[in-house]
N, CA, C and O of each residue as an XYZ file, in Angstrom:
768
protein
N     -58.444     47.471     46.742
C     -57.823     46.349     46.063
C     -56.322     46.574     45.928
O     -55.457     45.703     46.014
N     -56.132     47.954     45.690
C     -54.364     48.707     45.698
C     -53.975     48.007     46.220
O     -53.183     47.170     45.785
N     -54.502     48.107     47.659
C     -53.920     47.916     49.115
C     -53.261     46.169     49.406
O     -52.155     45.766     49.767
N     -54.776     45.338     48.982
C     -54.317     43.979     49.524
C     -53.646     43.580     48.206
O     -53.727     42.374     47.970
N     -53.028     44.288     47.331
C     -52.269     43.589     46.218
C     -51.204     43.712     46.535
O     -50.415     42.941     45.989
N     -50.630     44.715     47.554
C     -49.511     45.127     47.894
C     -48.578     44.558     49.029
O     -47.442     44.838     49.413
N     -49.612     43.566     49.436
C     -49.192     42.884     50.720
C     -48.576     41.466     49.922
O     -48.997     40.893     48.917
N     -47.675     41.232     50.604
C     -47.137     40.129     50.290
C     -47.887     38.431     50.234
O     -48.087     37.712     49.255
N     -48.101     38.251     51.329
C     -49.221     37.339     51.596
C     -50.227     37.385     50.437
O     -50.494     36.258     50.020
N     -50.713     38.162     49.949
C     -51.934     38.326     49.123
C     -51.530     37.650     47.831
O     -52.395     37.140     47.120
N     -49.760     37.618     47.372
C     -49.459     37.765     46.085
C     -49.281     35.951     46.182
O     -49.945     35.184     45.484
N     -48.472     35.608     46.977
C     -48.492     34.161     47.428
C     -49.655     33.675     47.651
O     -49.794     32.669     46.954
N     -50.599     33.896     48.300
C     -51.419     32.838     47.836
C     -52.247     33.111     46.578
O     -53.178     32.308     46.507
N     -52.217     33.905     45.652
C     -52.513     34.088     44.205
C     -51.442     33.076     43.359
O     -51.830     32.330     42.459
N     -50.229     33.164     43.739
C     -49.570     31.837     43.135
C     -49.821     30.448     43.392
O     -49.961     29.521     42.594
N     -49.854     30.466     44.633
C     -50.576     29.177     45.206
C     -51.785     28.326     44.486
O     -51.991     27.167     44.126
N     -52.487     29.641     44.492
C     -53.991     28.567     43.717
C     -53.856     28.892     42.073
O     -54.537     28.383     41.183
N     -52.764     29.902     41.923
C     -52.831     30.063     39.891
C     -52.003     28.723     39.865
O     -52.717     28.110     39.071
N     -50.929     27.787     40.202
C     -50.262     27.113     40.102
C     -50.745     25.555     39.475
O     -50.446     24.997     38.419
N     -51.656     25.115     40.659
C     -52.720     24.270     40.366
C     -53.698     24.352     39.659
O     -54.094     23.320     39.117
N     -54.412     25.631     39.433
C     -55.434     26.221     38.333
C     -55.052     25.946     36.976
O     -55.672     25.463     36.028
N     -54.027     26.316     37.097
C     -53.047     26.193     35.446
C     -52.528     24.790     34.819
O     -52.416     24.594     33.609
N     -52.235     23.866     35.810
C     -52.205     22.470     35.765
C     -53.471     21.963     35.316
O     -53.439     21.292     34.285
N     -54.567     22.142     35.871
C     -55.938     21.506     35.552
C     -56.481     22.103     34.465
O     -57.073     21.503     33.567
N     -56.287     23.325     34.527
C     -56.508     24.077     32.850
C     -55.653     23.531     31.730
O     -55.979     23.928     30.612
N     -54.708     22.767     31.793
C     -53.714     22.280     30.768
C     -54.487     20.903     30.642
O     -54.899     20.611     29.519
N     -54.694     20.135     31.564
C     -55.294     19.129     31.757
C     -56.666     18.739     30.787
O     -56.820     17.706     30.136
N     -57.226     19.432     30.859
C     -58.187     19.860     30.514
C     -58.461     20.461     29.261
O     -59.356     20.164     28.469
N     -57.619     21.312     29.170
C     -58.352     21.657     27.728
C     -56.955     21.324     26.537
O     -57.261     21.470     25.353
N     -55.691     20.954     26.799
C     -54.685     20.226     25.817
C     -55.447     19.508     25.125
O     -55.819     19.984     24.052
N     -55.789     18.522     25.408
C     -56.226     17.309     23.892
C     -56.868     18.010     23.263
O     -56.991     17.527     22.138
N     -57.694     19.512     23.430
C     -58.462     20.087     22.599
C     -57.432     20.229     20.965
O     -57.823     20.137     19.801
N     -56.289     20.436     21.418
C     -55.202     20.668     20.095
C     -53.879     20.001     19.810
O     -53.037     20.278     18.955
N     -53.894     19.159     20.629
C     -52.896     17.814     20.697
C     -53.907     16.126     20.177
O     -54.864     15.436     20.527
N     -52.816     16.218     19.134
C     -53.841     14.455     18.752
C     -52.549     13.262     19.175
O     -51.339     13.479     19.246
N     -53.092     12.315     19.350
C     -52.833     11.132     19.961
C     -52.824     10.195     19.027
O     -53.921      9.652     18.897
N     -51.508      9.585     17.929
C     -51.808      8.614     17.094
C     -51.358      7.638     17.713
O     -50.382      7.652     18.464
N     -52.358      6.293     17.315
C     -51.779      4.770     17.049
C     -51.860      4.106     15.895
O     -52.238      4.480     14.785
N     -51.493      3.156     16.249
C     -50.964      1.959     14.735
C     -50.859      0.882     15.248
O     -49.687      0.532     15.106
N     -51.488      0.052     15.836
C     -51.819     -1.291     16.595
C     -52.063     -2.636     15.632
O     -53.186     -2.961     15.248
N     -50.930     -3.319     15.323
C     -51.213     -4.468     14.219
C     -52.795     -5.005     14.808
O     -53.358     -4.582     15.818
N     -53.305     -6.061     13.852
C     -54.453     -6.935     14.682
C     -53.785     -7.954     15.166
O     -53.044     -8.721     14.550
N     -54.149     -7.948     16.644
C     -54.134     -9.187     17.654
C     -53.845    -10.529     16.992
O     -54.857    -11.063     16.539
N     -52.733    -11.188     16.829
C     -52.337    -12.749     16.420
C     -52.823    -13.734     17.863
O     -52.492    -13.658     19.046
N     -53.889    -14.789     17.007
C     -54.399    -15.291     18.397
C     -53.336    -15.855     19.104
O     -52.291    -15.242     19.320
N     -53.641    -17.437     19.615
C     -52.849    -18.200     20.354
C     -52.347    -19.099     19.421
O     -51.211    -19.546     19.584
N     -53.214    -19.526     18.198
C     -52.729    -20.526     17.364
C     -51.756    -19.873     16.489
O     -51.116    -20.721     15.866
N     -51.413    -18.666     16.215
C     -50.562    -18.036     15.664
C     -49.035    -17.628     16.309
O     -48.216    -16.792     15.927
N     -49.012    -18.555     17.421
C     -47.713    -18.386     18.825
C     -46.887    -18.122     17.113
O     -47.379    -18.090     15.985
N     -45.111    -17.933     17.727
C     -44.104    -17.680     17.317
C     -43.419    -19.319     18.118
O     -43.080    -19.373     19.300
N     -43.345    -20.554     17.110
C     -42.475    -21.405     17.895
C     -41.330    -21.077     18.568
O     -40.625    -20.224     18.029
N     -40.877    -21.652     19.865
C     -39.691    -21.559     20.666
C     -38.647    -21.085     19.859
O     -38.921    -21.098     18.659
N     -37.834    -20.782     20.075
C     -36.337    -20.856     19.373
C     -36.196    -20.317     18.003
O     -35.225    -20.582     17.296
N     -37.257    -19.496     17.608
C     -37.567    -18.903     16.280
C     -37.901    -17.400     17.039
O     -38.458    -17.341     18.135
N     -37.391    -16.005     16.139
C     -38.134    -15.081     16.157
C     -38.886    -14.452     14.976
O     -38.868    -14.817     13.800
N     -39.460    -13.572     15.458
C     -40.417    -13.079     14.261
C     -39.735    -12.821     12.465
O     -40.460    -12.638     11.487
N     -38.664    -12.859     12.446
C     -37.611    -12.977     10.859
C     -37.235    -14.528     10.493
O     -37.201    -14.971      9.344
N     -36.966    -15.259     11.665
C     -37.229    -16.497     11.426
C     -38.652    -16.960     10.438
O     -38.861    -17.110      9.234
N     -39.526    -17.089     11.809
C     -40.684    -17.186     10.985
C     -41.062    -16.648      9.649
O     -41.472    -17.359      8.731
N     -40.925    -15.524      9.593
C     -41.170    -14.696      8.369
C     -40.334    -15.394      6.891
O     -40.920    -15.366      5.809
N     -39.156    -15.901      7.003
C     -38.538    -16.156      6.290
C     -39.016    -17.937      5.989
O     -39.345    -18.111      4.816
N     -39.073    -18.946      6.687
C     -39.984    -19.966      6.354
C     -41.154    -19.670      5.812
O     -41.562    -20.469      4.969
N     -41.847    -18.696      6.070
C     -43.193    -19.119      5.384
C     -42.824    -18.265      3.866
O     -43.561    -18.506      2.910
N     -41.694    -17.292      3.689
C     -41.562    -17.183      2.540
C     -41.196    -18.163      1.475
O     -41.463    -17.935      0.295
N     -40.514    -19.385      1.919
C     -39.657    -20.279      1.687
C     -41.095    -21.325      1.425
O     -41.399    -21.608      0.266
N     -41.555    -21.618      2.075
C     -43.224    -22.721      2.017
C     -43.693    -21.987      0.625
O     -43.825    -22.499     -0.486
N     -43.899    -20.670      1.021
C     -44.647    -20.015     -0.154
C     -44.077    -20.160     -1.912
O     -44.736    -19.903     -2.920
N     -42.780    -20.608     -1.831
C     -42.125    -21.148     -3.216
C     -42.555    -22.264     -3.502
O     -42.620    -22.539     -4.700
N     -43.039    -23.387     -2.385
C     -43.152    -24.613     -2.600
C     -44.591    -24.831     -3.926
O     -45.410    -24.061     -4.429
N     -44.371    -25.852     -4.022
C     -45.726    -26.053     -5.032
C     -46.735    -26.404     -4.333
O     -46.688    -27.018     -3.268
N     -47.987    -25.917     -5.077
C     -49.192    -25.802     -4.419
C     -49.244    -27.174     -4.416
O     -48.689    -27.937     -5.208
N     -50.153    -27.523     -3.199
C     -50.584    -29.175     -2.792
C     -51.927    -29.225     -2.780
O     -52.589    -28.393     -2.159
N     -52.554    -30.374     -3.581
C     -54.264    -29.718     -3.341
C     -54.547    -31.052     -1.662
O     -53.886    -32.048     -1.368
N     -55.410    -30.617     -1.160
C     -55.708    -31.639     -0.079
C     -57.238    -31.474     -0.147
O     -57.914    -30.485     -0.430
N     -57.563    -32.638      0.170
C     -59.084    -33.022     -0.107
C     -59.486    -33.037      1.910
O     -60.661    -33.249      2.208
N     -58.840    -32.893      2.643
C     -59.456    -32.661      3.800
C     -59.581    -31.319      4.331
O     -58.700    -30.477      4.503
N     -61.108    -31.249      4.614
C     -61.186    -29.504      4.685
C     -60.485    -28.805      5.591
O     -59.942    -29.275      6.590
N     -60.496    -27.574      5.211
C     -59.349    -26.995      6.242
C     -60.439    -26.399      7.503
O     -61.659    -26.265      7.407
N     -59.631    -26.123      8.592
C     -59.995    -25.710      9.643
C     -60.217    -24.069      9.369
O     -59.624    -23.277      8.638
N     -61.358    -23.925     10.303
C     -61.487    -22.375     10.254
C     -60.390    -21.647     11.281
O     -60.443    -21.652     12.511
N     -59.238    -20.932     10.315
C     -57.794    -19.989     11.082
C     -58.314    -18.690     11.207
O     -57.765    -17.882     11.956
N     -59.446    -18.363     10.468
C     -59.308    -16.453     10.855
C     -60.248    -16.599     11.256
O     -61.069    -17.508     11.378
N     -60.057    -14.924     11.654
C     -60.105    -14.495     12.706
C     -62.050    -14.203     12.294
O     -62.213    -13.801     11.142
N     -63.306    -14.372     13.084
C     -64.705    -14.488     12.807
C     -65.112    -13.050     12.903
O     -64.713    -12.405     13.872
N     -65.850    -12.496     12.018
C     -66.938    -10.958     12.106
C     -67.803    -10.858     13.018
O     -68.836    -11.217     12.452
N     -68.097    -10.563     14.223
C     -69.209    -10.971     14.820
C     -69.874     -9.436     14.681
O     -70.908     -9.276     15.328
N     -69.594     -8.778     14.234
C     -70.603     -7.410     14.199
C     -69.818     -5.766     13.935
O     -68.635     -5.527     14.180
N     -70.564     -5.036     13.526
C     -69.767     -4.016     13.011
C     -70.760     -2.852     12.790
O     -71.972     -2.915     12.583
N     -69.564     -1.259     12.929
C     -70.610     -0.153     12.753
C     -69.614      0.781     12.523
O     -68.447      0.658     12.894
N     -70.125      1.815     11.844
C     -69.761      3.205     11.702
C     -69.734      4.140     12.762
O     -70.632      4.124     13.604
N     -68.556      5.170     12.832
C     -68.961      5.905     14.168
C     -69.212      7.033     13.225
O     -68.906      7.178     12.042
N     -70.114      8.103     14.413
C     -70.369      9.347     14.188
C     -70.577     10.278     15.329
O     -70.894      9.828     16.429
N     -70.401     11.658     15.109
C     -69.671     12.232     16.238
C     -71.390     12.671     16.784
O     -72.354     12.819     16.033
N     -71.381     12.799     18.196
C     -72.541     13.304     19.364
C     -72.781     14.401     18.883
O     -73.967     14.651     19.100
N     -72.169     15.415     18.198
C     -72.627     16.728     17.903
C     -71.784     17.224     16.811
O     -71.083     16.504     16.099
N     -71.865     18.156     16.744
C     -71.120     18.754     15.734
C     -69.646     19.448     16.525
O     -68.534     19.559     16.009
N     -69.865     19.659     17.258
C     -68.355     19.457     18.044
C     -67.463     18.366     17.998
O     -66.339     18.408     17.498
N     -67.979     17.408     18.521
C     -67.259     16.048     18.915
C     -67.602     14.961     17.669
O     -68.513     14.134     17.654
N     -66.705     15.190     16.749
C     -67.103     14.681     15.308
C     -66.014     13.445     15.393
O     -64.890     13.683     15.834
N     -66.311     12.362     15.038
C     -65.441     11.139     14.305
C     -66.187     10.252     13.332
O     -67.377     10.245     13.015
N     -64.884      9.300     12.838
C     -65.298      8.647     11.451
C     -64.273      7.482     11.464
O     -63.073      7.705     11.623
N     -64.745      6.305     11.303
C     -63.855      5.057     11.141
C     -64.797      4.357     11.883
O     -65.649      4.807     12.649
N     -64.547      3.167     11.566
C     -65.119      1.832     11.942
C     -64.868      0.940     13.380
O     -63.801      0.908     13.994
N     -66.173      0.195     13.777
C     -65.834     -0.322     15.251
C     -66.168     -2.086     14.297
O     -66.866     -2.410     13.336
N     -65.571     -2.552     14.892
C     -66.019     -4.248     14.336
C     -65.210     -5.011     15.806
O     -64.331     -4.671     16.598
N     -66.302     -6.492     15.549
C     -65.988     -7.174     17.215
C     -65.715     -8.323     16.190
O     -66.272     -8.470     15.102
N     -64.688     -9.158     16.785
C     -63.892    -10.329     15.591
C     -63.943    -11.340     16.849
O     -63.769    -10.871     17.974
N     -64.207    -12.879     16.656
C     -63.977    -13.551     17.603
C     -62.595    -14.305     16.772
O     -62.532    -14.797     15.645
N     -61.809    -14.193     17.586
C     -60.142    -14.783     17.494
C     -60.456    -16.535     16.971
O     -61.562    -17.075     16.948
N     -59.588    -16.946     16.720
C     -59.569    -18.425     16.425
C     -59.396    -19.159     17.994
O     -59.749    -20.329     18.145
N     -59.013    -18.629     18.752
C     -58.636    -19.268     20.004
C     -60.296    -18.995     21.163
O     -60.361    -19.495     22.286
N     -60.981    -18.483     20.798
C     -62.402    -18.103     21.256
C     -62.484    -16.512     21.949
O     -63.465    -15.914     22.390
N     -61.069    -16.097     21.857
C     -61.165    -14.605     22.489
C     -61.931    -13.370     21.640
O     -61.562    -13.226     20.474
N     -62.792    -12.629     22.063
C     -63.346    -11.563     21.071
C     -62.731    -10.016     21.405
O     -62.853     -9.598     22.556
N     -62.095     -9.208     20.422
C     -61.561     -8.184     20.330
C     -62.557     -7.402     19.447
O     -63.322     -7.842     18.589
N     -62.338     -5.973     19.920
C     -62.563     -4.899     19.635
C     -62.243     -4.391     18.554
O     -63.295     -3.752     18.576
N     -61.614     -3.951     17.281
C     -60.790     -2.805     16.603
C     -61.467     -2.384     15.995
O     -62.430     -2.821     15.365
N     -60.733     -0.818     16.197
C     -61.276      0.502     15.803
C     -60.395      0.649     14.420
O     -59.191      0.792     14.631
N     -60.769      0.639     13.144
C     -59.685      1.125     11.852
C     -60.053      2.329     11.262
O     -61.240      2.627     11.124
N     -59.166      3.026     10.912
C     -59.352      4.265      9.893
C     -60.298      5.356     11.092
O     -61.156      6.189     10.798
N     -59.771      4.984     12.493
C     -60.590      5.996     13.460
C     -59.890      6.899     13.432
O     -58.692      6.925     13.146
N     -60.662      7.836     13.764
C     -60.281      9.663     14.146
C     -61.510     10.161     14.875
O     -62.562     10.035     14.249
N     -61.593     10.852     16.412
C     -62.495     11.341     17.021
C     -61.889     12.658     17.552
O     -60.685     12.627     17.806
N     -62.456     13.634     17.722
C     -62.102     14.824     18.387
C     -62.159     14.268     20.064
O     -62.979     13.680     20.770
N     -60.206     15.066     20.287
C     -59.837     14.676     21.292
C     -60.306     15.273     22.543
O     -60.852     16.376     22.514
N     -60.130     14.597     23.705
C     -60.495     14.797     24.903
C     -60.204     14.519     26.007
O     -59.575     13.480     26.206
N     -60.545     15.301     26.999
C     -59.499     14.102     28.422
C     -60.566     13.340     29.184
O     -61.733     13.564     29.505
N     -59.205     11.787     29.436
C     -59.962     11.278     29.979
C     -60.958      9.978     29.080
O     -61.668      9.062     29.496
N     -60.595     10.434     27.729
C     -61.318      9.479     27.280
C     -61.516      7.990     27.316
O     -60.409      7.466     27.196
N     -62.664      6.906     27.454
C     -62.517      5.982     27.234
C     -63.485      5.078     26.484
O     -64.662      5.436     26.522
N     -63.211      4.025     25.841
C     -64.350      3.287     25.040
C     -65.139      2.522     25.923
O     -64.773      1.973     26.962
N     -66.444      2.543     25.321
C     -67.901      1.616     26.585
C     -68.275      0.501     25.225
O     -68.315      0.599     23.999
N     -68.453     -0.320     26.001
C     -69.361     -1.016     25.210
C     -70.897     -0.973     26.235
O     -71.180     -1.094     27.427
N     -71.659     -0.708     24.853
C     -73.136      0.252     25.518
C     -74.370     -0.994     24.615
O     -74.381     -1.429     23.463
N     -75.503     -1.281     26.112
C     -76.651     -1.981     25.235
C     -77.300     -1.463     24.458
O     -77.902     -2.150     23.633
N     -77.389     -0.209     24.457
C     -78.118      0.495     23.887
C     -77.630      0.390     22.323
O     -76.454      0.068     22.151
N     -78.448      0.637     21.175
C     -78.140      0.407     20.071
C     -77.792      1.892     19.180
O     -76.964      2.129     18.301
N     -78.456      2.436     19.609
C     -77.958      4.260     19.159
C     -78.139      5.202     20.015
O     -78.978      6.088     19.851
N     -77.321      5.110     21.090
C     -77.008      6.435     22.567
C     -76.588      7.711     22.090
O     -75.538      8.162     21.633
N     -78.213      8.348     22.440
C     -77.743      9.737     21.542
C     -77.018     11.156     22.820
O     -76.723     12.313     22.521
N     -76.909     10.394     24.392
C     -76.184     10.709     25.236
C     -75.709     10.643     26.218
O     -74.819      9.836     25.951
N     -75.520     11.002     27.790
C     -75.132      9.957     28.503
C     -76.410      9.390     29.622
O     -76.216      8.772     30.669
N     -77.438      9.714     29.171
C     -78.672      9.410     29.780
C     -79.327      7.672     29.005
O     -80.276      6.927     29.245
N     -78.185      7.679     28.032
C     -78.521      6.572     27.234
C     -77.345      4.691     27.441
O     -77.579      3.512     27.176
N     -76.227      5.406     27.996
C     -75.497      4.400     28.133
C     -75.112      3.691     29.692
O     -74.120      3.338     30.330
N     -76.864      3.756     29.846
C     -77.000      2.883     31.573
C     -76.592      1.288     31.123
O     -77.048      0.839     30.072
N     -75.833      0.584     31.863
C     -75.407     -0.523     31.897
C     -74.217     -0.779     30.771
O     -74.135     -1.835     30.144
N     -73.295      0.346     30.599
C     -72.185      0.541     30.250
C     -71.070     -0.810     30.636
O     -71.299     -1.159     31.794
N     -70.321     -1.372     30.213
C     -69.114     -2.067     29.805
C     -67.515     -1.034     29.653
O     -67.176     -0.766     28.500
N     -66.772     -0.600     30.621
C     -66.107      0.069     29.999
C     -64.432     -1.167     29.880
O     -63.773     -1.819     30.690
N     -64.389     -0.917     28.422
C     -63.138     -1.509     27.705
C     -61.655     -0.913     28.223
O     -60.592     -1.531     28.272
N     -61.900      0.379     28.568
C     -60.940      0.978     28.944
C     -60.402      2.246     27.954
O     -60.788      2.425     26.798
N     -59.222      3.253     28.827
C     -58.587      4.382     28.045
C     -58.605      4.162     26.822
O     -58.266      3.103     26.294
N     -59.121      5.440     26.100
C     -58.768      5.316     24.140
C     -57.649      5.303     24.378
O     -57.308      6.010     25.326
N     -56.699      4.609     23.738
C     -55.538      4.703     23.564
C     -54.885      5.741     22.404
O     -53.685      5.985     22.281
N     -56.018      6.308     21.558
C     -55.246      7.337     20.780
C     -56.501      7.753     20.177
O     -57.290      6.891     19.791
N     -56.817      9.240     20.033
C     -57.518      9.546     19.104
C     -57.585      9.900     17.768
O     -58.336     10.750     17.290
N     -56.362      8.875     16.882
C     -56.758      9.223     15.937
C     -56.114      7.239     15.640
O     -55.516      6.864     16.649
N     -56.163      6.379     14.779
C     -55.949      5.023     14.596
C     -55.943      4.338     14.676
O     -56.296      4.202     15.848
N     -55.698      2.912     14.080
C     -56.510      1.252     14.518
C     -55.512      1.341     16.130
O     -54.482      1.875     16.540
N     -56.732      0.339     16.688
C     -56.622     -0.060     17.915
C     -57.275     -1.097     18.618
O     -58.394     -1.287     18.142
N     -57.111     -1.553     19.201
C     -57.383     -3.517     20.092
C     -58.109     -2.683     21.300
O     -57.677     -1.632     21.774
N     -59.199     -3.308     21.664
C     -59.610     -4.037     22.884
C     -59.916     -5.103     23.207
O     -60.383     -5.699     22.237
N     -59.901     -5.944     24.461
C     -60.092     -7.206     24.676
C     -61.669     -7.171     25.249
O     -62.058     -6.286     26.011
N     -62.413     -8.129     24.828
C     -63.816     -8.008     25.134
C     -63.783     -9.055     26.073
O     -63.283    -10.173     25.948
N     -64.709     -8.275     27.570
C     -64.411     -9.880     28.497
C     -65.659    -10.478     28.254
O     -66.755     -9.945     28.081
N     -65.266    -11.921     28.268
C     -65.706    -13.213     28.216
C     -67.125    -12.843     28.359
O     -67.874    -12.595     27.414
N     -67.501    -12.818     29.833
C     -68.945    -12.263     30.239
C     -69.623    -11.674     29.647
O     -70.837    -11.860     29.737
N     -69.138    -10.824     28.891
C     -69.829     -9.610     27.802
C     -70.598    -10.024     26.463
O     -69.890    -10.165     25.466
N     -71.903    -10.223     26.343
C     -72.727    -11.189     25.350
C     -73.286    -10.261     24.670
O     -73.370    -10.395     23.450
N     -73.716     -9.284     25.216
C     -74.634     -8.286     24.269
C     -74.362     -7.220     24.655
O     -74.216     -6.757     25.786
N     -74.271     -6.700     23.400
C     -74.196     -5.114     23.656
C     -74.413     -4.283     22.118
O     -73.840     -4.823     21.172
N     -75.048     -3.262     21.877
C     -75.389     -2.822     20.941
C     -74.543     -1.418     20.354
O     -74.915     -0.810     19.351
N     -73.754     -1.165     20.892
C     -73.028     -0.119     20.410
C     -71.830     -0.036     21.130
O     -71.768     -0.698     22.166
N     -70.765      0.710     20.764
C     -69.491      1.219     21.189
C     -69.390      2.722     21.035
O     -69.523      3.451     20.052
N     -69.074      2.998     22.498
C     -69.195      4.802     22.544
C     -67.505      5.285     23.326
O     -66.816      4.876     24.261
N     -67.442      6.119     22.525
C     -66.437      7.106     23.305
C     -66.702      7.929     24.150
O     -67.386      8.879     23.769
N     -66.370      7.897     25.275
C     -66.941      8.816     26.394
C     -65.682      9.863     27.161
O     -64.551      9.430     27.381
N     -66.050     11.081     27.457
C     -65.135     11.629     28.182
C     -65.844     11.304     30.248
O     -66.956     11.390     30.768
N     -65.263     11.152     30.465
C     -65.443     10.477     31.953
C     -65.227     11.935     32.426
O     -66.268     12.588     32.505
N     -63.963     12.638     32.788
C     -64.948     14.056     33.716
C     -65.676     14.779     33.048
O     -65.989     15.541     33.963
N     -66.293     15.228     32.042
C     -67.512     15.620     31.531
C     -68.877     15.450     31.592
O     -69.861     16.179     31.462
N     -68.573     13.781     31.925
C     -69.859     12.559     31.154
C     -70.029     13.232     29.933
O     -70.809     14.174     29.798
N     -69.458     12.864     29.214
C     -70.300     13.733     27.875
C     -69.544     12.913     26.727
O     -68.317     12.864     26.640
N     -70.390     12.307     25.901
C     -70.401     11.324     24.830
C     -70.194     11.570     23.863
O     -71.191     11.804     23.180
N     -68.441     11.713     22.971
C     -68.023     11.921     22.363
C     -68.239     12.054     20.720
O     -68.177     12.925     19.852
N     -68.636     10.129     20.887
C     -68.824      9.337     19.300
C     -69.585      8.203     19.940
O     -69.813      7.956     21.125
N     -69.978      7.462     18.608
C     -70.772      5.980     18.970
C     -70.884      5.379     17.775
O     -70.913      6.159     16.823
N     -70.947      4.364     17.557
C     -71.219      2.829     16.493
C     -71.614      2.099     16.684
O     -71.165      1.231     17.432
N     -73.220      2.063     15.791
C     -73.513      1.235     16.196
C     -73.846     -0.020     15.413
O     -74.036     -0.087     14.198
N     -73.897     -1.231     16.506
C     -73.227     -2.140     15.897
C     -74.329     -3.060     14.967
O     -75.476     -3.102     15.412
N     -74.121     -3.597     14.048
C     -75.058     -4.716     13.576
C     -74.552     -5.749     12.702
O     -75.296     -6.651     12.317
């Protein structure tokens, strides 16, 4: 072993493959001790535009200004503006490793769009992660989330956050965090 350590060639291609080794090892096991925050307001539908020629301090400042006005009673009912509950769950972590806590809820928008948000989330991080929407109602792994929906990249593992639910998507019984090169199923909520 003296011998071929001593050769030049031998030492180069030991850099060669430690180079890339060390990249995928960073890859890989970083989110283990790096967290990822967000802070994602909730989604303002379409009926909530920002009129033309106004920006967001504009606006802000009229409706402070309305809000002095005196209350008006009106006898024609009002339209339904917020935003609808269509279902909701607690997450909890796949093992005792992969532990989280915060809430999944699906809201249908006033404009008919249905979103995702995650509040008061925190999941032990990972690479690669992304959210499924899963039929299954409590996937206790990844033998459980056949006919998966994926929403796309967590965007942070630890705070509220938006997904857009497509249209097509009618049923589904839970929301799981998944690490994709693992397969291995982070967290889940399920929904009711």
């Amino acid at each position: 072993m003296r011998a071929l350590w001593q050769k030049s060639w031998f030492r180069w291609a030991l850099v060669i493959l430690a180079v890339p080794a060390a990249g995928v090892a960073w890859w890989l096991g970083s989110p283990l001790f790096l967290d990822s925050e967000v802070d994602e307001a909730f989604p303002m539908s379409a009926a909530a535009a920002i009129p033309d020629g106004m920006d967001q301090r504009d606006v802000e400042r009229e409706m402070s200004e309305a809000a002095d006005e005196p209350d008006v009673v009106s006898t024609d009912p009002m339209p339904d503006e917020e935003p609808t509950v269509l279902s909701s769950g607690v997450f909890a972590g796949a093992d005792d490793f992969h532990q989280a806590s915060g809430t999944a809820t699906v809201y249908e928008l006033v404009d008919g769009s249905r979103v995702l948000r995650l509040e008061d989330f925190e999941v032990t991080n990972g690479p690669d992660l992304h959210v499924l929407a899963v039929p299954a109602g409590d996937p206790a792994g990844r033998d459980d989330i056949d006919g998966y929906v994926d929403l796309g990249s967590l965007k942070g593992n630890i705070g509220n956050q938006n997904y857009d639910i497509p249209d097509d998507l009618t049923a589904f019984g839970s929301i799981v965090i998944y690490c994709v090169p693992f397969h291995v199923l982070f967290a889940s909520a399920s929904l009711s």
